[in-house]
C-alpha positions as CSV (number, residue, x, y, z in Angstrom):
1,X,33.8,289.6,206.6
2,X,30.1,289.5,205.7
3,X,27.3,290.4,208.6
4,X,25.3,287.5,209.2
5,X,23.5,286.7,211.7
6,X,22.7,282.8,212.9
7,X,19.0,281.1,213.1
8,X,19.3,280.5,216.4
9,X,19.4,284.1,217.0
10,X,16.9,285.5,214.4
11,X,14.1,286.0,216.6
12,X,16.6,288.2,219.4
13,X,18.1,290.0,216.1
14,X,15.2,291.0,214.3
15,X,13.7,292.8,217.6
16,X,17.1,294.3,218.3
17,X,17.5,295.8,215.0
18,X,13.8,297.1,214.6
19,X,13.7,300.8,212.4
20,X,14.3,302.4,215.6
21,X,17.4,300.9,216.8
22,X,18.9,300.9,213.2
23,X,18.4,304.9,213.3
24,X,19.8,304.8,216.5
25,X,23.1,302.8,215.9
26,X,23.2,305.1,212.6
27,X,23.4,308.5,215.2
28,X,25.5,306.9,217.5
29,X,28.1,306.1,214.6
30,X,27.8,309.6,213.1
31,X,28.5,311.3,216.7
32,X,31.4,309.6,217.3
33,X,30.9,308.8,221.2
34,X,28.6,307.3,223.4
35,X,28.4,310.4,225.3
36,X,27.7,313.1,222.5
37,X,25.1,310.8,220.8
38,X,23.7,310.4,224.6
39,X,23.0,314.5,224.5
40,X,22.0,314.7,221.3
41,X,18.9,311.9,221.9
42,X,18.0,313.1,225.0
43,X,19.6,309.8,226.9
44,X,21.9,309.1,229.6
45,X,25.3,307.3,228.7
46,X,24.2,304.4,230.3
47,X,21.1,303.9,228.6
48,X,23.3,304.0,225.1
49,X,25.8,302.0,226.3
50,X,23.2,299.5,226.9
51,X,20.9,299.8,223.7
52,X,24.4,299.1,222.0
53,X,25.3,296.1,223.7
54,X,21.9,294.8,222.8
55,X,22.5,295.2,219.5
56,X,25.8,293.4,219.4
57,X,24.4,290.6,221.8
58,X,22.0,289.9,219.4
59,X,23.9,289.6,215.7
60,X,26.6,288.1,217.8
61,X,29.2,290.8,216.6
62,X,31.2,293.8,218.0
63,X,29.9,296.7,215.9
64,X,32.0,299.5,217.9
65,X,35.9,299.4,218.4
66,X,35.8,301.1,221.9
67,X,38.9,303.0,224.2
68,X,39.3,305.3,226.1
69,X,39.7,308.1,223.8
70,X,37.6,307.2,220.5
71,X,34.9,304.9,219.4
72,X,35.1,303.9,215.7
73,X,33.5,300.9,213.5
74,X,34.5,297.3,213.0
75,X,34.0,295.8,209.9
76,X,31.2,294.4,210.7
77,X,29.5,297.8,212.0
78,X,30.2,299.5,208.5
79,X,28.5,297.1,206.8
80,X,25.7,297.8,209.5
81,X,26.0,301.7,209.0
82,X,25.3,301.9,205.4
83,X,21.9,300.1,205.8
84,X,21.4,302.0,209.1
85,X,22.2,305.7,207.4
86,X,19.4,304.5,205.1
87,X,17.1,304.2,207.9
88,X,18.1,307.3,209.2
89,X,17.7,309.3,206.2
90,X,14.1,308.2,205.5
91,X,13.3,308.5,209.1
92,X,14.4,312.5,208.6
93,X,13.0,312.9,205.7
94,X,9.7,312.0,207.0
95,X,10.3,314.6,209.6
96,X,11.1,316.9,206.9
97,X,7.8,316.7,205.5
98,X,6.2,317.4,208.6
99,X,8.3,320.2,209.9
100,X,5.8,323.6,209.3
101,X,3.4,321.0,211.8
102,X,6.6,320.0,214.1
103,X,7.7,323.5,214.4
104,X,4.2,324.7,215.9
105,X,5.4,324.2,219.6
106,X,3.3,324.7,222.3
107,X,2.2,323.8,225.8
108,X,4.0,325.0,229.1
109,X,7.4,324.2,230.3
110,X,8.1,324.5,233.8
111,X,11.9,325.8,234.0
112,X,14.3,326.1,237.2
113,X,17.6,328.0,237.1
114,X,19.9,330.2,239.5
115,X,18.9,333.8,239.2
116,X,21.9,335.2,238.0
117,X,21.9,332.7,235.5
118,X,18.1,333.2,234.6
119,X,18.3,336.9,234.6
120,X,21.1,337.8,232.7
121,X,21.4,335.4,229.9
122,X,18.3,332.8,229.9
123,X,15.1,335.0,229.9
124,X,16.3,337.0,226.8
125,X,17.1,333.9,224.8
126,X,13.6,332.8,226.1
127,X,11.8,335.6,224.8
128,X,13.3,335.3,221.7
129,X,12.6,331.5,221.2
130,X,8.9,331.9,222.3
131,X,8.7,334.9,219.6
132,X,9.4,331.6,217.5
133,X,6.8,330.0,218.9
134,X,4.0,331.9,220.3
135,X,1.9,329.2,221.3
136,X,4.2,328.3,223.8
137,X,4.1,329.1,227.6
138,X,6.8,329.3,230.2
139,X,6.8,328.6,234.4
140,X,9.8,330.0,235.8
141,X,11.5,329.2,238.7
142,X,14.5,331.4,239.7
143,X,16.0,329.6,242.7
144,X,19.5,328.6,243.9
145,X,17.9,325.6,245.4
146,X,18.4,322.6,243.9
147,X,15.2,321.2,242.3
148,X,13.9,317.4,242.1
149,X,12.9,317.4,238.0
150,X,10.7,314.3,238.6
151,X,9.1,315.1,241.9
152,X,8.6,318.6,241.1
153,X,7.6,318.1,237.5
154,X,10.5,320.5,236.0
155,X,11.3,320.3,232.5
156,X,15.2,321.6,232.6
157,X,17.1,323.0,235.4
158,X,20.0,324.6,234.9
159,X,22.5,324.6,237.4
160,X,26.1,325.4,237.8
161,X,27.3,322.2,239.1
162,X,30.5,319.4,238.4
163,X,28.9,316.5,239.7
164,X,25.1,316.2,238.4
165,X,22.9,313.3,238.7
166,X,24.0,310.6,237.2
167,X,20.1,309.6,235.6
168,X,19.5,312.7,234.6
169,X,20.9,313.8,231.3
170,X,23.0,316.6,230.9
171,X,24.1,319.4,228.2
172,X,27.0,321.6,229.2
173,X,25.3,324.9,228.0
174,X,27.4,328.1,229.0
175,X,31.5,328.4,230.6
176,X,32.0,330.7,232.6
177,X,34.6,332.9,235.5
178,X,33.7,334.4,238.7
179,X,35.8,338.0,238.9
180,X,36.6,340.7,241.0
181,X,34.6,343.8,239.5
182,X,34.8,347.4,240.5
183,X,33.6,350.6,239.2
184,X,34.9,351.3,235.4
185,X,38.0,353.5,235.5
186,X,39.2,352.1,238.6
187,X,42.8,350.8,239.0
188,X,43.7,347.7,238.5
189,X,44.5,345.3,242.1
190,X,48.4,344.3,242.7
191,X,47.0,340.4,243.2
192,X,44.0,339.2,245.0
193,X,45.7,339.9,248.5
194,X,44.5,343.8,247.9
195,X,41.1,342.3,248.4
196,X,41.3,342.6,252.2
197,X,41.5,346.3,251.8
198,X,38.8,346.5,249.8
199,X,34.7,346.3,250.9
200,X,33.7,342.9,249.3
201,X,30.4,342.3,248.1
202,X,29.3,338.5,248.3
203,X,26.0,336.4,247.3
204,X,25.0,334.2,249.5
205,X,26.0,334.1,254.0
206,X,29.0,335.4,254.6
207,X,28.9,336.8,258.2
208,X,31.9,335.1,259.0
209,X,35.2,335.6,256.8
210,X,35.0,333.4,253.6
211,X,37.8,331.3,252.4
212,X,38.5,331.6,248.9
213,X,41.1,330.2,246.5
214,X,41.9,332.4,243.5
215,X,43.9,331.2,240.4
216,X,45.7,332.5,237.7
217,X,45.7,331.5,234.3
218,X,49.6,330.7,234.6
219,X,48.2,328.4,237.2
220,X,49.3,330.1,240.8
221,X,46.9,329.8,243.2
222,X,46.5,332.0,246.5
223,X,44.4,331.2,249.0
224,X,42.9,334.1,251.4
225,X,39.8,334.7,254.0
226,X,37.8,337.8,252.4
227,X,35.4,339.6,254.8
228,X,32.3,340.5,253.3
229,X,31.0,344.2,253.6
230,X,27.6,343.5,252.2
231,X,26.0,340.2,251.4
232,X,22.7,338.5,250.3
233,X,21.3,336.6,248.0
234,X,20.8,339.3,245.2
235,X,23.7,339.6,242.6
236,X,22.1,342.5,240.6
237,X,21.8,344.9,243.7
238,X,25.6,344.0,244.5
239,X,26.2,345.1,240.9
240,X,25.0,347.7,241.2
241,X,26.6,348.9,244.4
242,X,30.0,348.4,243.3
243,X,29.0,350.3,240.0
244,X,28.7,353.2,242.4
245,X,30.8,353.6,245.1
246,X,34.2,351.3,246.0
247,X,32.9,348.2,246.7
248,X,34.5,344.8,244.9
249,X,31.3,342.5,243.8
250,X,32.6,339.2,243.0
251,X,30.5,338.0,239.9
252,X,29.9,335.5,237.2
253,X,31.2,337.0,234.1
254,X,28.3,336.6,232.2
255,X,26.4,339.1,234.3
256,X,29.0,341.9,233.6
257,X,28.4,343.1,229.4
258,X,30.9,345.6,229.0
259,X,28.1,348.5,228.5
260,X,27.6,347.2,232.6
261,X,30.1,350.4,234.2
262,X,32.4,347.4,235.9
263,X,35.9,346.8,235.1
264,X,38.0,343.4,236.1
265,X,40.1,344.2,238.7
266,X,42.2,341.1,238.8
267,X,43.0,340.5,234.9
268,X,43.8,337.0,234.5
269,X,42.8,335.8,237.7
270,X,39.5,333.5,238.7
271,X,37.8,332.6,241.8
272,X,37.9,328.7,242.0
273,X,34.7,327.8,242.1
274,X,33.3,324.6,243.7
275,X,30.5,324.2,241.6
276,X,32.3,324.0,238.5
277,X,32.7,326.6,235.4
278,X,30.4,325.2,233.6
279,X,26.3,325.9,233.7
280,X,24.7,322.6,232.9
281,X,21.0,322.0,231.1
282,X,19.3,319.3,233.0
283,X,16.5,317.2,231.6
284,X,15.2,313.6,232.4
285,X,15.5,310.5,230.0
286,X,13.5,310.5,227.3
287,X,10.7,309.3,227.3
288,X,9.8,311.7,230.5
289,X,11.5,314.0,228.8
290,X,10.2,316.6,226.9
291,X,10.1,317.3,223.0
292,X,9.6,320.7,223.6
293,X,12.5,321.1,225.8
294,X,15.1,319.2,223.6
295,X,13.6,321.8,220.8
296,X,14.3,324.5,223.8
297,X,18.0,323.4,224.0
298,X,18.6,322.9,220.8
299,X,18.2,326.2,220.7
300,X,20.1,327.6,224.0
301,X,23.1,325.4,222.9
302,X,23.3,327.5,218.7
303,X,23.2,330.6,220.9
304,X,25.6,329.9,223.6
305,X,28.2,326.8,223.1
């Protein structure tokens, strides 16, 4: 079956597969989904989807073999990928040549992210991408409110969250568990009822007793109210109180390194967390989005994923 594509439908075809869209069909057949190619060009899902309908609107041809758990080529979008790869390989090489100019990033990028988040993993990898770079310039915003990227001009957010906005376009960046920690050498907890004994130490309001679901990695779940015996909206100072007297600080592991003088006192069990496990890099389509920032979590993501 040969490729062809009708008179009729020249004019349509020839501005749907331009340079650009070729290079694009070409990455979109060499990530193997819709939503992996969407991350990797700084696009939503949707905006994908719809460049690749265009495509196949206008040669008249399906070009993708689509379900729900693979995306491969027709015939007809083979033939397509081995003049598209083509594309793609000059359109990289020309990048190539210009990479010692590329690489020179600069200007400011204004960055939001939760503070435990920000603290203990992001500004170290940030200081060690502008070392890279030293032309470039941060803005940092350490909030746990949830920024507006377009209204407020942010560059990424990152936010632990399992429902983002839909026209934003997101990276999955870091996994994580929230665990019971106490001071190293203490002993281990029967289950998370032996919480109610214990002085709990809680971000954010918890005047009132605090429902909380934990769950094992065998998959029980227990549900209990915890009473909080200091609260507020500083993890590191909770840390640090637990570190030193008999207080349980309930924490994201990545903000307890091992050299930190905290031991898990619940092995195997997790607080379930509304949020979602998952920290998530959030940028805006391209082209509001930001070169620099892609370059940013380009980086983030060799470090961390």
């Amino acid at each position: 079956m040969k490729l062809s594509i009708s008179r009729s439908r020249r004019t349509a075809a020839d501005q749907a597969l331009d340079a650009n869209a070729l290079e694009l069909f070409a990455r979109i057949a060499q990530a193997g989904s819709f939503a992996r190619a969407a991350r990797e060009l700084g696009l939503t899902r949707a905006a994908v989807s719809r460049r690749v309908a265009a495509i196949e609107a206008a040669v008249g041809l399906a070009l993708f073999a689509r379900s729900t758990r693979s995306l491969s080529l027709t015939e007809a979008g083979r033939r397509l990928h081995a003049r598209a790869r083509a594309v793609l390989e000059a359109a990289e090489g020309a990048r190539l040549a210009l990479r010692s100019e590329r690489d020179m990033l600069g200007g400011t990028l204004r960055i939001s992210a939760a503070p435990v988040f920000g603290v203990h993993v992001l500004a170290p990898l940030l200081a060690r991408f502008q070392s890279l770079h030293p032309a470039l310039r941060y803005e940092l915003m350490f909030t746990y409110r949830k920024v507006d990227l377009l209204r407020e001009g942010v560059d990424i957010a990152f936010r632990a969250t399992a429902r983002p906005p839909e026209d934003w376009v997101v990276q999955p960046l870091l996994h994580y568990a929230v665990r019971a920690y106490g001071a190293a050498g203490s002993e281990p907890l029967t289950g998370p009822q032996a919480l109610s004994e214990r002085i709990c130490l809680l971000v954010g309001q918890h005047e009132e007793p605090s429902a909380a679901i934990w769950v094992h990695e065998s998959g029980e779940q227990i549900e209990l109210s915890l009473q909080a015996g200091a609260w507020g909206n500083d993890l590191d100072a909770l840390l640090v109180m637990a570190k030193h007297g008999d207080g349980v600080v309930l924490s994201p592991d990545f903000c307890v390194p091992p050299e930190a003088g905290l031991v898990d006192l619940l092995p195997g069990w997790r607080l379930d967390v509304q949020e979602g496990e998952w920290i998530q890099a959030l940028t805006l389509p391209m082209p509001a989005g930001s070169e620099t920032a892609r370059a940013l979590l380009q980086f983030l993501r060799q470090q961390l994923v």
